[in-house]
VMD Tcl script that draws the C-alpha trace (Angstrom):
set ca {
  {-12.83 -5.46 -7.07}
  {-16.70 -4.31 -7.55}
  {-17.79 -0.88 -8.41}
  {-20.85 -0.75 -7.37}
  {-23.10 -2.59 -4.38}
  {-26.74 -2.35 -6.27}
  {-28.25 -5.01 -4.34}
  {-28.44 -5.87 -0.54}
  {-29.70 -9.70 -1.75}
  {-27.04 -12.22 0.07}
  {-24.74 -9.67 1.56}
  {-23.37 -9.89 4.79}
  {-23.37 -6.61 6.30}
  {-21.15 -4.99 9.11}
  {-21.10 -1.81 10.23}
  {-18.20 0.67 11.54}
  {-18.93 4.34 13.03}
  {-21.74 6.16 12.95}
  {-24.61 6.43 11.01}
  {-27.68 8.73 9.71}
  {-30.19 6.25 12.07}
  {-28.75 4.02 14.72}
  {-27.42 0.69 14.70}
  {-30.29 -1.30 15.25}
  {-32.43 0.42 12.82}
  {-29.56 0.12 10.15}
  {-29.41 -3.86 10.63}
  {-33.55 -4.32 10.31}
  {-33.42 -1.98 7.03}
  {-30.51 -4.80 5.89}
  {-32.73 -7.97 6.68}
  {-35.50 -5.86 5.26}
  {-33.75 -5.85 1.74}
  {-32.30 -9.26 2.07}
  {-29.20 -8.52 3.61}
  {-27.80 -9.98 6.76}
  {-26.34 -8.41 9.38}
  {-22.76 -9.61 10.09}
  {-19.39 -9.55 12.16}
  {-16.76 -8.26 9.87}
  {-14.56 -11.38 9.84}
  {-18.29 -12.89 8.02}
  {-19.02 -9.91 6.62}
  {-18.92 -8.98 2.11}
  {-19.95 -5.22 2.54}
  {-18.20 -3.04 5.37}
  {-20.19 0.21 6.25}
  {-18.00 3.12 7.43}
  {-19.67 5.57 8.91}
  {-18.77 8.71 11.26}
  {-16.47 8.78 14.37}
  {-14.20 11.50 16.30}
  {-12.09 8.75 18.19}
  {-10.93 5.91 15.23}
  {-8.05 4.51 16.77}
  {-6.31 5.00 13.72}
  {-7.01 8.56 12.74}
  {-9.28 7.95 9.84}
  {-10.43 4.20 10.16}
  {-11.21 1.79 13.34}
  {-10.37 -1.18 14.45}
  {-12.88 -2.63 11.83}
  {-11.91 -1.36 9.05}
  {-8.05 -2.49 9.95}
  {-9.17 -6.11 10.45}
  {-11.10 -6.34 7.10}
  {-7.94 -4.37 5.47}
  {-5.92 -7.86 6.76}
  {-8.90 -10.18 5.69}
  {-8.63 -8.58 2.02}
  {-5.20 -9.41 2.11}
  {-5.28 -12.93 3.02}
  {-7.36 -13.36 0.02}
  {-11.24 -12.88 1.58}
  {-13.72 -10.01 -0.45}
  {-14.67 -7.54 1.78}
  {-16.48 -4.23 -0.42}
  {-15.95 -0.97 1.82}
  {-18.97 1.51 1.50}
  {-19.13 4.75 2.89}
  {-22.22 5.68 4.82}
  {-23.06 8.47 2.45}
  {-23.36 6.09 -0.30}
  {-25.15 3.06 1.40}
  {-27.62 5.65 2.49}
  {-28.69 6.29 -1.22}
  {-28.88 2.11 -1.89}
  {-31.40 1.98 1.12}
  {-33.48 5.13 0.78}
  {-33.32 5.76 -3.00}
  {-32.30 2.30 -4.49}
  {-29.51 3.82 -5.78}
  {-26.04 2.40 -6.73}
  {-23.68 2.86 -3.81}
  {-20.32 2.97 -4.89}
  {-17.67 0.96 -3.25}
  {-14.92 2.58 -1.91}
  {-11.39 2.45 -3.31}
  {-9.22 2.10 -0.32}
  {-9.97 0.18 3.17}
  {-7.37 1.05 6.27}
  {-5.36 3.64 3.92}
  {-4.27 1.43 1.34}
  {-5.49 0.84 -2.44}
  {-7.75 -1.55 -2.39}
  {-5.68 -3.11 -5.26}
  {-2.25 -3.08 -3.00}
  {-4.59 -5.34 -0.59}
  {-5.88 -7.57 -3.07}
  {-3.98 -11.19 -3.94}
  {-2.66 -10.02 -7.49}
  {-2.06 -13.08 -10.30}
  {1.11 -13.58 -11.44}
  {-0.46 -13.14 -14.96}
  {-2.30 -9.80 -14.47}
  {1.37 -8.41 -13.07}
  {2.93 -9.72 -16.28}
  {0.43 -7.68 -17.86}
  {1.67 -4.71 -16.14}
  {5.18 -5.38 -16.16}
  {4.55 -5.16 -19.95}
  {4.28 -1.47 -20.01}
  {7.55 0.44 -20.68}
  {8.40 3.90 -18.27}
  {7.09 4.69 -15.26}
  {4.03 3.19 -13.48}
  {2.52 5.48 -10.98}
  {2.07 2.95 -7.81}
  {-0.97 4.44 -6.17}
  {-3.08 6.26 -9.17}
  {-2.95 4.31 -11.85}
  {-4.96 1.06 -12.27}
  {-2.01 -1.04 -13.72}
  {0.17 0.29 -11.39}
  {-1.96 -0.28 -8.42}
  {-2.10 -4.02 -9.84}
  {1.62 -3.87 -10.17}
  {1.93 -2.66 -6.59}
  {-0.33 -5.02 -5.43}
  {1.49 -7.96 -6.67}
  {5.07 -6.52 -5.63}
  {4.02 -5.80 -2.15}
  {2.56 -9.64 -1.62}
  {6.10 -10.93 -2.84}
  {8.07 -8.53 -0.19}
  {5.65 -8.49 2.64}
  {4.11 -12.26 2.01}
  {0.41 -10.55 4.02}
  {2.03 -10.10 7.21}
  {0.76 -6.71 8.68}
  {3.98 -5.03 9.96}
  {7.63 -4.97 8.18}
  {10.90 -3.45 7.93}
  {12.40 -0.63 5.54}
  {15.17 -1.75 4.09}
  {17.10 1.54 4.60}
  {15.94 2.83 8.37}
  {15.18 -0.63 9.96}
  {12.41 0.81 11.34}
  {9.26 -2.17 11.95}
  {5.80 -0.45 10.50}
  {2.55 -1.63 9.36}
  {2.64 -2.07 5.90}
  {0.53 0.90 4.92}
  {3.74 3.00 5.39}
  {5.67 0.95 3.13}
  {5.87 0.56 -0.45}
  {7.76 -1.97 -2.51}
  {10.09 0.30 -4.22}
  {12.03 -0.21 -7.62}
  {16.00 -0.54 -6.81}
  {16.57 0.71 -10.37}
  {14.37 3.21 -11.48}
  {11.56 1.30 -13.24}
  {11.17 3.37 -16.53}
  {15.16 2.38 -17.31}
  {14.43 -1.03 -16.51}
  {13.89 -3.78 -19.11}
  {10.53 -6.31 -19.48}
  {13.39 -9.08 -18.11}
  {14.81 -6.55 -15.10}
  {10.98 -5.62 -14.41}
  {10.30 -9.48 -14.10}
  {12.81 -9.76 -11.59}
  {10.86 -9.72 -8.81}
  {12.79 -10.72 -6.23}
  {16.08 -8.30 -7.05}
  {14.51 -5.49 -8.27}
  {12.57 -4.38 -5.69}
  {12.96 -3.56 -2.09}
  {10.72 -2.36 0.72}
  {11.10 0.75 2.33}
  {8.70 3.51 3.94}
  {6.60 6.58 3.13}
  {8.42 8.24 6.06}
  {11.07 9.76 4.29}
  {13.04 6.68 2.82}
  {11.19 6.58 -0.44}
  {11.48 9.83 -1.06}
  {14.89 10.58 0.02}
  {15.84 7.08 -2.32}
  {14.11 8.25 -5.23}
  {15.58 11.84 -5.57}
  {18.72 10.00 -5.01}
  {19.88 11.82 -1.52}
  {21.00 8.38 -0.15}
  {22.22 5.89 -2.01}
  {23.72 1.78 -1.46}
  {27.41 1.31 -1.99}
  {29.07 -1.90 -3.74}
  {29.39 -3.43 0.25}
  {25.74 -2.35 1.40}
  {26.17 0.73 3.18}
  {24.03 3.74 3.00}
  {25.55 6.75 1.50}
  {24.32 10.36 2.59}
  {24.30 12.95 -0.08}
  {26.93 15.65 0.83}
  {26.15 18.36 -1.81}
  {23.05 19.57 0.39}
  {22.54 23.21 1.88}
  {19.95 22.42 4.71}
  {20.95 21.76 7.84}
  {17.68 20.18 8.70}
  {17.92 17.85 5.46}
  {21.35 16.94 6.63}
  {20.31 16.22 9.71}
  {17.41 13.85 8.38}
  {19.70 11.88 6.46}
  {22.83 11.88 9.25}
  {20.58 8.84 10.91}
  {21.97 6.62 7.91}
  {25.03 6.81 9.33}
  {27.51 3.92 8.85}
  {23.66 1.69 8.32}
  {23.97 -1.13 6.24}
  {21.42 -1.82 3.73}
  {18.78 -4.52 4.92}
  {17.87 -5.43 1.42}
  {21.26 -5.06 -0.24}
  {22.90 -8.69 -1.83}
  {24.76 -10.06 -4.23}
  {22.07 -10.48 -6.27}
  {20.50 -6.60 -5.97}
  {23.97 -5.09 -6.07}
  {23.78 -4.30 -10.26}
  {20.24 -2.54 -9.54}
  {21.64 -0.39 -6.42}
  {25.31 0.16 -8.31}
  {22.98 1.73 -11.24}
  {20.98 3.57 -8.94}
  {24.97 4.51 -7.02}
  {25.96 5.98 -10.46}
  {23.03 7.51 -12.16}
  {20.85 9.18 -9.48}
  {23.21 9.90 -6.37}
  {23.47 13.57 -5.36}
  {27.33 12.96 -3.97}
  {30.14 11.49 -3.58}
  {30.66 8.14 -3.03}
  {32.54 7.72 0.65}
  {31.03 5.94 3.63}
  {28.55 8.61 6.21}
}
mol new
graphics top color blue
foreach p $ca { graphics top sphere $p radius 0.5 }
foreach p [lrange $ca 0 end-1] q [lrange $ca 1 end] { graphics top cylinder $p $q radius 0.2 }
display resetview
């Protein structure tokens, strides 16, 4: 992904939200500088401006659809209205912005299977979202699980959510795993959400049995904790096979806060 925009020159410009002058006057200043003003589904440069009312909470409609056009391999550079102010008033740099729809712009892009090898060389942990090889990790493991659809399922509540509220998530803790475990794309990870299944995996408060099923942590003292992870109850695992059971039995028997019975 680009930096910078430094140049209006051949760009196809779109706009979302408000602006410092309105519409109109923003797509004559684009033609002005060579620019050309654009759909989004046409469009290289996205302009978010201002809005009280995005449909979803901090982006529109707009900014949604070019989120899925990055994804199915189309580059779309999201620039804040702040920013593209300074390129057409000052001639200054505008700096493109990191995310589009939520999401690292890296989690959206179509990662090689050779710049993931690159990643998957580095031993310990790999923070997904804030570092730049684990973005590119990220990026790769989430086209593998979610193959650019736009909704999916967590593995561990079933529940169907766009894909911004999912992560592909190591079965075995990544920093214990080998280069050849790390490889092992299609067992070592599974999908599940930002809405409490991540985090309730990763602390190792539920936990996937030798047959699939969920186990609840039963060493807690909060009743409202307990009642958060009650709703595993007698669940089976959506991601759990064969194949995956050696990641989730290490997982079973190195991070799970209980014992090991069927909820």
């Amino acid at each position: 992904m680009r930096k910078w925009l430094k140049d209006l020159r051949g760009e196809r410009v779109a706009f979302t939200g408000g602006a410092w002058i309105p519409r109109l006057e923003l797509f004559r200043e684009v033609r002005r500088k060579g620019g050309i003003s654009s759909t989004v589904t046409a469009a290289t440069v996205l302009v978010k401006g201002t809005s009280l009312t995005w449909k979803y909470g901090d982006h529109g409609i707009k900014e949604r659809q070019a989120a899925k056009l990055v994804r199915h391999g189309t580059s779309i550079s999201l620039v804040h209205e702040s920013e593209f102010r300074k390129l057409v008033e000052g001639g200054k740099p505008a700096r493109v912005a990191d995310r589009i729809a939520g999401e690292p712009v890296e989690w959206l892009e179509q990662v090689t299977k050779r710049k993931f090898e690159q990643a998957a060389n580095i031993k310990g942990p790999l923070d997904r979202e804030h570092t730049a090889l684990g973005r590119v990790e990220q990026g790769y493991l989430r086209g593998e699980l979610f193959d650019g659809g736009d909704q999916a399922t967590c593995s561990l509540c079933r529940r169907r959510l766009p894909i911004e509220l999912l992560v592909a998530a190591h079965v075995k803790q990544r920093k214990v795993c080998s280069r050849r475990e790390r490889l092992d794309v299609p067992n070592v990870v599974f999908g599940v959400c930002l809405l409490g299944c991540d985090a309730l995996y990763e602390r190792g408060l539920v936990a996937v049995d030798e047959r699939g099923y969920i186990l609840s942590s039963t060493v807690q003292s909060s009743p409202d904790l307990r009642a958060v992870i009650r709703r595993f109850q007698k669940k089976k695992c959506k991601a759990w096979n064969e194949a995956r059971a050696k990641y989730f039995n290490w997982h079973l028997t190195s991070r799970f806060q209980g014992t090991m019975t069927i909820v």
